[in-house]
C-alpha positions, 0 to 999 in steps of 0.5 A, a space after each residue: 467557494 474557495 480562492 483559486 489555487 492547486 488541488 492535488 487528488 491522490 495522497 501517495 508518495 507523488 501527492 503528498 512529495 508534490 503538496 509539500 514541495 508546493 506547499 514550500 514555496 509558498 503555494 496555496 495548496 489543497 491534498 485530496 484522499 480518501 483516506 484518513 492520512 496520507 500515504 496512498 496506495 503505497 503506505 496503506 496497501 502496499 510497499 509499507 505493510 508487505 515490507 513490515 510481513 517481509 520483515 517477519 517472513 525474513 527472520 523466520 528464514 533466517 531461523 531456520 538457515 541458522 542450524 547450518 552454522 550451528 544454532 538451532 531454533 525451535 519451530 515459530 509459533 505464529 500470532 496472526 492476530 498479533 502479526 497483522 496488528 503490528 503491521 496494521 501499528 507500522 502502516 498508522 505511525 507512517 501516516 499518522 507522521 504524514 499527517 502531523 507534516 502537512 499541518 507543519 508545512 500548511 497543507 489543506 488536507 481534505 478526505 473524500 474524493 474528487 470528481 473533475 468538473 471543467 478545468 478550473 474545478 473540482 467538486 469534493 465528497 466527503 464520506 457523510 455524502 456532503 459536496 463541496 466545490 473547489 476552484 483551482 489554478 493548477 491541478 495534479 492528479 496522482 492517484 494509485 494503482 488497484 488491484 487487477 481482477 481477472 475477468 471470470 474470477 468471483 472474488 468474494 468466493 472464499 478462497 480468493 484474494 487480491 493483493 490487498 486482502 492478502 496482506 491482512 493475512 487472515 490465515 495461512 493457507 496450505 497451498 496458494 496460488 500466486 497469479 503474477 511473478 512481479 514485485 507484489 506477487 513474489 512478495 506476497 508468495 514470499 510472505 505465506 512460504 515463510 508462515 507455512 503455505 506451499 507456494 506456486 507462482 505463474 507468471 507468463 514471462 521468462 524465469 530469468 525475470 522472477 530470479 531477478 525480482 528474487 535477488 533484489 527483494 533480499 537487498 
């Protein structure tokens, strides 16, 4: 068993801030995630890969916007094996990055997850199913959010997605259907309207709310 120190389960942008501002000041600190970097929800399937397809779906925008000051371009031909490998090469510099820092300040980066025991440890397992048990004196969790499912809805039948599996961009549908008008699913829909699809958004709060969330994701 390991001496006592702090565990932080949960490798996103409060995990991995949280391990090396510890990590600075001198603390014995072990970061858990069941990735292979850190970089948590956010990085691998969130905020970074619907930023880089945002990105795209910008400049084809802009394409299009630019014959009314005179320049036309010819209408984009759309690699999407191309277009998800680059995402995918963006999403592994910025953990790969996250990687080399924790080795730079000394943070004990363990893949796997984490189940709580008492209040003084913890047991990791590790993807090959091996256990192993780990003593602690502070403990912080910081693990990320998941995609909600709504009761009913099969989603392995083809034709539906999460927020997870639409940012692998598969193929760009005709028509889509964005359950929830927040930051993701307006990313999300904002994305597949510039690849192609004719996008519908419902969301149970008030318009003015979606027009707000517009204006910001152009900033």
């Amino acid at each position: 068993m390991n001496d006592k120190k702090l565990i932080i389960i949960g490798a996103g942008p409060g995990g991995y801030a949280a391990a090396f501002l510890a990590a600075d000041l001198g603390i014995d600190t072990t970061l858990i995630d069941n990735e292979k970097n850190p970089g948590g929800v956010c990085l691998y399937r969130g905020c970074i890969p619907s930023k880089a397809l945002l990105h795209s779906a910008k400049i084809i925008s802009e394409s299009e916007k630019a014959k009314e000051f005179g320049i036309e371009f010819k209408k984009p031909e759309i690699n999407l094996n191309k277009l998800r490998e680059w995402k995918n090469n963006t999403v592994n510099k910025l953990t790969g990055g996250l990687g080399q820092l924790c080795k730079q300040r000394k943070v004990n980066y363990l893949q796997g997850k984490a189940k709580i025991l008492n209040n003084e440890s913890i047991e990791l397992i590790k993807g090959n199913g091996e256990k192993e048990l780990l003593n602690f004196e502070n403990l912080i969790v910081a693990t990320g959010s998941h995609p909600f499912i709504i009761p009913g809805i099969d989603i392995e039948s083809p034709g539906f997605m999460d927020s997870t599996s639409a940012l692998d961009i598969e193929d760009i549908p005709k028509t889509l259907l964005v359950i929830g008008g927040g930051y993701i699913g307006l990313e999300i829909g904002t994305v597949y309207a510039a690849l192609g699809s004719k996008v519908t958004v419902a969301e149970m709060l008030p318009k003015y709310f979606q027009e707000r969330i517009m204006i910001l994701l152009q900033y």
